[in-house]
C-alpha positions in Angstrom: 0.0 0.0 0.0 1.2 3.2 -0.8 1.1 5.9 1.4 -0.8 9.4 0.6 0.8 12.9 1.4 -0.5 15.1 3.8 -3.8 17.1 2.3 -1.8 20.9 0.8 -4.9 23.6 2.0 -4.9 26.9 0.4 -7.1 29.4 -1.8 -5.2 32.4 -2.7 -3.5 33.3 -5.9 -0.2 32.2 -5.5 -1.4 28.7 -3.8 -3.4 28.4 -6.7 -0.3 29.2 -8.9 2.0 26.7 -7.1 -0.3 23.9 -7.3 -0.9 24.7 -11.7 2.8 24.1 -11.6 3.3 21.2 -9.3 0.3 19.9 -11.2 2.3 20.3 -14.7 5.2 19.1 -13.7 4.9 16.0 -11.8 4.4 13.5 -15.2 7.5 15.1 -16.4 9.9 12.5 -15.5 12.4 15.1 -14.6 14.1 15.8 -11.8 13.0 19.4 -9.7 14.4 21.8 -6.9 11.8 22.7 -4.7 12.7 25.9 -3.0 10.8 28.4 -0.4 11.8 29.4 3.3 11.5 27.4 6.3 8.3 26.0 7.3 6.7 26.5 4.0 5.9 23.2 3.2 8.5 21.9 0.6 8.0 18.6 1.2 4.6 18.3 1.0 5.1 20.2 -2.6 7.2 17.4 -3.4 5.6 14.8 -2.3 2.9 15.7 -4.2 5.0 15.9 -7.5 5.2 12.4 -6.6 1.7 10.9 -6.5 1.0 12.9 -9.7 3.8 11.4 -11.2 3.8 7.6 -13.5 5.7 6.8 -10.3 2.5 7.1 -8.0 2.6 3.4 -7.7 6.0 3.2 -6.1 8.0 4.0 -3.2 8.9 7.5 -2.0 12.1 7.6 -0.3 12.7 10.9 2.1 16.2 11.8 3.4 17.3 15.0 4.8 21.4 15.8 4.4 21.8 18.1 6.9 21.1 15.2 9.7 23.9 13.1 8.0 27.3 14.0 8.6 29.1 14.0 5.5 31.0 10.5 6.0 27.8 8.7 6.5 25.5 11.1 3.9 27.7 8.9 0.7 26.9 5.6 2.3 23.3 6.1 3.7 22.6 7.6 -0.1 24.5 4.9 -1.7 24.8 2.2 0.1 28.0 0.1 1.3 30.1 -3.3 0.8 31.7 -5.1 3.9 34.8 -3.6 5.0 34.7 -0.5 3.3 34.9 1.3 6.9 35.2 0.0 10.6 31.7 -1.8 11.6 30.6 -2.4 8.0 30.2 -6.0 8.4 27.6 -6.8 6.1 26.5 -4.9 2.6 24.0 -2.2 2.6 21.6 -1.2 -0.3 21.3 2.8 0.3 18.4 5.2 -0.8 19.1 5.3 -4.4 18.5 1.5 -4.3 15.4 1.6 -2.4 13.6 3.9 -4.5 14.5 2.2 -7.5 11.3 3.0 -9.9 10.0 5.8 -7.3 10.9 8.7 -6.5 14.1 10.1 -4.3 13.4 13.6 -2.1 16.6 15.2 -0.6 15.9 18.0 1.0 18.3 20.3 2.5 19.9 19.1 -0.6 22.4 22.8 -0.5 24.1 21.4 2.6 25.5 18.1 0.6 29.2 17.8 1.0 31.4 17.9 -2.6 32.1 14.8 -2.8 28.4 13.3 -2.8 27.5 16.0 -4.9 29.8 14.3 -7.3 28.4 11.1 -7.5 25.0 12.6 -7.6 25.6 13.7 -10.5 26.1 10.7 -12.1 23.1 8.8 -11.0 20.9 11.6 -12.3 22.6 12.0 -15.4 23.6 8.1 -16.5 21.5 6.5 -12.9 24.2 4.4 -12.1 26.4 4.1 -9.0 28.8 2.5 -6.8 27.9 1.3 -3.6 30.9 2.6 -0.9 33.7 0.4 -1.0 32.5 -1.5 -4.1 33.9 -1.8 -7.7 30.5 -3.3 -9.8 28.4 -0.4 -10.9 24.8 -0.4 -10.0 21.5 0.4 -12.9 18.6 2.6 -11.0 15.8 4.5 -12.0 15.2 7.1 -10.2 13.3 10.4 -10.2 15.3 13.1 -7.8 13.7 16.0 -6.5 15.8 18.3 -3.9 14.6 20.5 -1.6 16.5 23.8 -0.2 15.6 27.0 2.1 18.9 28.7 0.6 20.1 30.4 -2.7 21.7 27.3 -4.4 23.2 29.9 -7.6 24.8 31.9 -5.1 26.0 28.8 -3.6 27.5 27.6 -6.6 29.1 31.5 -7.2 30.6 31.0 -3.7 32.1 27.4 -4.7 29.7 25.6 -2.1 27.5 24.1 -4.5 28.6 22.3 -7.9 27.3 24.7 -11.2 26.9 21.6 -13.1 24.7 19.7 -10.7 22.7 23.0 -10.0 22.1 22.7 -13.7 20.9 19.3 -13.7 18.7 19.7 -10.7 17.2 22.8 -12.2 15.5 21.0 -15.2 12.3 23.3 -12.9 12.3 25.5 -9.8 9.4 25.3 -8.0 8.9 28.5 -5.7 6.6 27.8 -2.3 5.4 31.4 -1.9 5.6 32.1 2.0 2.6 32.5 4.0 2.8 36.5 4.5 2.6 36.0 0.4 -0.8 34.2 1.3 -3.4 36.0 3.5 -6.2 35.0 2.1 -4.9 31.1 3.4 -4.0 31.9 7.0 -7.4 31.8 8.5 -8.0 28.6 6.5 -5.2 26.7 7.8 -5.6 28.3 11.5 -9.4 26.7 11.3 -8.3 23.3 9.9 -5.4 23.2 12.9 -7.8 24.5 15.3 -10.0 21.5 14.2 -7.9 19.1 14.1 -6.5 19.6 17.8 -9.4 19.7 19.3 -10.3 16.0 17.6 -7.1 14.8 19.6 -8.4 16.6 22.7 -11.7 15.4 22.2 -13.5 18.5 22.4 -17.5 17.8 21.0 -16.9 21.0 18.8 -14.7 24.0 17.7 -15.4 27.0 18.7 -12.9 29.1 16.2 -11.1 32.4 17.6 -11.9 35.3 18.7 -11.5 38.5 17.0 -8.7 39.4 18.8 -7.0 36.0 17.8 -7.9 36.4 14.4 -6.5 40.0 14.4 -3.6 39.1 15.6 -2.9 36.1 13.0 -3.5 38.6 10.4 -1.0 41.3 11.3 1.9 38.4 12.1 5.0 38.1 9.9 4.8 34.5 9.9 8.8 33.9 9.8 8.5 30.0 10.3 5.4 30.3 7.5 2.8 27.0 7.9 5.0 25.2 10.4 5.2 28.0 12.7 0.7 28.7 12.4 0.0 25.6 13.3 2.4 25.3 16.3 0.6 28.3 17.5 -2.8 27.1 17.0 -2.1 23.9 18.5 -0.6 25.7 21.5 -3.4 28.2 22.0 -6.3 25.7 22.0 -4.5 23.0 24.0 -4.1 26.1 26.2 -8.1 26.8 25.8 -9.4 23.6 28.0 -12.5 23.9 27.7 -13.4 24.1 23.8 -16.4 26.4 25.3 -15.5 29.8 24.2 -13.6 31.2 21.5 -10.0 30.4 21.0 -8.1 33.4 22.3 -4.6 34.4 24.0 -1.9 33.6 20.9 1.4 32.7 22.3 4.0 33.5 19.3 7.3 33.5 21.1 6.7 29.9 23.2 10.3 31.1 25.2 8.9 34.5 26.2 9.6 34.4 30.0 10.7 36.3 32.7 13.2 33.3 33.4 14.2 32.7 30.1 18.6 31.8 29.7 20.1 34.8 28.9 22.0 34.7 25.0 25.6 34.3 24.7 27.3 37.6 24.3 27.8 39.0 20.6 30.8 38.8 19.1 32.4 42.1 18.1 33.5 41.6 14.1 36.6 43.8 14.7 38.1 42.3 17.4 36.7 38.8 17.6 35.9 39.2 21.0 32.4 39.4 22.9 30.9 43.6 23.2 31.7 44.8 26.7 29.3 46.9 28.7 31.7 49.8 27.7 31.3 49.7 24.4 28.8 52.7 23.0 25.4 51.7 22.0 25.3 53.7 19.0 28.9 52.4 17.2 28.3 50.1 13.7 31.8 48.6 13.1 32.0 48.3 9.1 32.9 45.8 6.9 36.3 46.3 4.9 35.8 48.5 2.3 32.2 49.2 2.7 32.4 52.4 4.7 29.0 54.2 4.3 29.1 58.0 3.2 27.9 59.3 6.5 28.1 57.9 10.1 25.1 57.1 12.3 24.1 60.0 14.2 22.1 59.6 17.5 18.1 61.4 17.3 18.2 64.9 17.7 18.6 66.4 20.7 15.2 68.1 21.3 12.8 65.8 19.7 10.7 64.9 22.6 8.6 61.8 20.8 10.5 59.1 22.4 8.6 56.3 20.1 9.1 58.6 16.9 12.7 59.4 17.9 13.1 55.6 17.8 11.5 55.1 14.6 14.0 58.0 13.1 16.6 56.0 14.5 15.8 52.8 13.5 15.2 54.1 9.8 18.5 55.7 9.9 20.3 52.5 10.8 18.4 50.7 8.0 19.6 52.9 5.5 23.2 53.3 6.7 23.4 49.0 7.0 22.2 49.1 3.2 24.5 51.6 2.4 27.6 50.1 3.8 26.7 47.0 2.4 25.8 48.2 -0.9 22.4 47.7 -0.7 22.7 43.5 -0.8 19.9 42.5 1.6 21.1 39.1 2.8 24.7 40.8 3.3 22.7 43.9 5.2 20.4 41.1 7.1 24.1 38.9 8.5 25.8 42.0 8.8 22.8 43.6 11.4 22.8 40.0 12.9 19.1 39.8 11.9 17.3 36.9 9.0 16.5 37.7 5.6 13.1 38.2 6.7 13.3 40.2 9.6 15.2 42.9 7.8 12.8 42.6 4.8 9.6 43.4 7.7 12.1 45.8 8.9 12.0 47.3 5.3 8.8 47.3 4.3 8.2 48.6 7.7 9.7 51.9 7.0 8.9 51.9 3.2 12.1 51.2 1.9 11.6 48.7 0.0 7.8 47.6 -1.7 5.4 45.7 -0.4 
């Protein structure tokens, strides 16, 4: 029996756009990257690329690389002979063999060490392989579809991902829009979450949110997309008891408390030492060569609107990050030690980039 993936739930636009393409795809016997940002539901995408596929029939392997360390990511992928390292006493078919007719997602597939990118590259373009340790060369047929949260070109450009196996992969990109990119879903999925956790706890109905719940759904970034709504539903009504009244009291930040560990101190980029209390607040140590046209000035003296002072302030620092970084958000985002996405809600935030 072959197992079904997870029902994908979703009526806006750009759901309705991803699925068109998943949908046109999957009988393409072609291997696919599957890209979006954490939480977005990549392998549910490609999952689904598999049970549209000729190969619905078949098995649908799933590894993730990053869990592998890079000695054992060759031989879990590819299997082993006895003796080809201590302990490997017996031979070992790896994944390529077990999905022999199916269908092969690697996700995290960015983090895949050089070497097994290598042979990767083989079985997707002649699907044939040694097994670790082993001399006789191995037939498959096997569709491959990887999975990444990072830019793989700029990988490649940075000599961290092979061009000529990006090029193979990319016979398609498939884009998961995120979920900030989906407002008309959220309520959707918070309502089929809501519904489904109060089945486990047995509650005789659902009573949905309140106003205030759903207001506050709304106006959230969403930085862990899907994953991160229904975490947040599930924790809110297991939180509700009762099932009686409307689900209220969101909790986005589970480790918001008074007795939470305090972080390990920041390290300072010039001297490769942590910030001492002594340092000023207001100092931006910049990169080599990227030295902004004006210094970060404090608010002005005699503005008296703390909360607008702040916003000045924060603005300015925005602009003077982009500067010195030559406008390259994902260089601006490391450099403010902030994610891609919190500098982009930053931006948007004070219209500096659009919406």
């Amino acid at each position: 029996m072959v197992n079904q993936p997870d029902q994908i739930i979703g009526t806006s636009p750009a759901f309705l756009d991803l699925m068109d393409k998943v949908s046109r795809a999957a009988p393409l016997d072609r291997p696919l990257l599957v890209v979006g940002e954490r939480g977005t539901g990549k392998e549910m995408v490609a999952a689904r690329l598999h049970f549209l596929s000729q190969r619905w029939n078949e098995v649908f392997q799933k590894m993730n690389c990053a869990a592998l360390a890079p000695t054992l990511l060759e031989s879990e992928l590819f299997g082993y002979e006895p003796g080809a390292f201590t302990g490997a006493r017996n031979r070992r078919a790896g994944r390529f063999e077990a999905a022999h007719k199916g269908s092969l997602f690697l996700d995290e597939i960015g983090t895949m060490a050089m070497q097994a990118q290598e042979k990767l590259l083989r079985v997707i373009e002649y699907g044939e392989f040694e097994r670790v340790g082993g001399t006789d060369t191995i037939q498959v047929d096997v569709r491959v579809v990887g999975a990444t949260n990072i830019d793989l070109p700029a990988a490649a450009d940075a000599g961290a991902f092979r061009h000529d196996l990006l090029d193979r992969l990319a016979f398609d990109v498939i884009t998961v829009p995120p979920l900030r990119e989906r407002p008309e879903d959220i309520m959707l999925l918070a309502n089929h979450f809501g519904i489904g956790m109060a089945r486990e706890l047995e509650w005789l109905t659902f009573p949905g949110f309140s106003d205030i719940a759903m207001e506050q759904m709304m106006d959230h970034h969403w930085p862990g997309n899907i994953r991160e709504l229904k975490n947040v539903i599930e924790r809110a009504v297991y939180c509700a008891w009762d099932g009686e009244a409307p689900v209220c009291g969101l909790v986005f930040d589970p480790f918001d408390s008074p007795y939470r560990p305090p972080a390990p101190p920041v390290e300072n980029p010039e001297t490769h030492g942590p910030i001492g209390a002594g340092a000023k607040a207001n100092t931006i140590a910049h990169p080599a060569g990227n030295q902004p046209s004006s210094a970060l000035s404090p608010p002005p003296a005699d503005h008296q609107d703390y909360k607008e002072a702040m916003r000045a302030h924060e603005r300015q620092l925005l602009e003077t990050a982009l500067e010195a970084n030559r406008f390259n958000q994902r260089a601006t985002a490391k450099w403010l030690n902030m994610s891609y996405d919190q500098l982009r809600h930053a931006l948007k935030k004070h219209q500096l980039i659009g919406s």
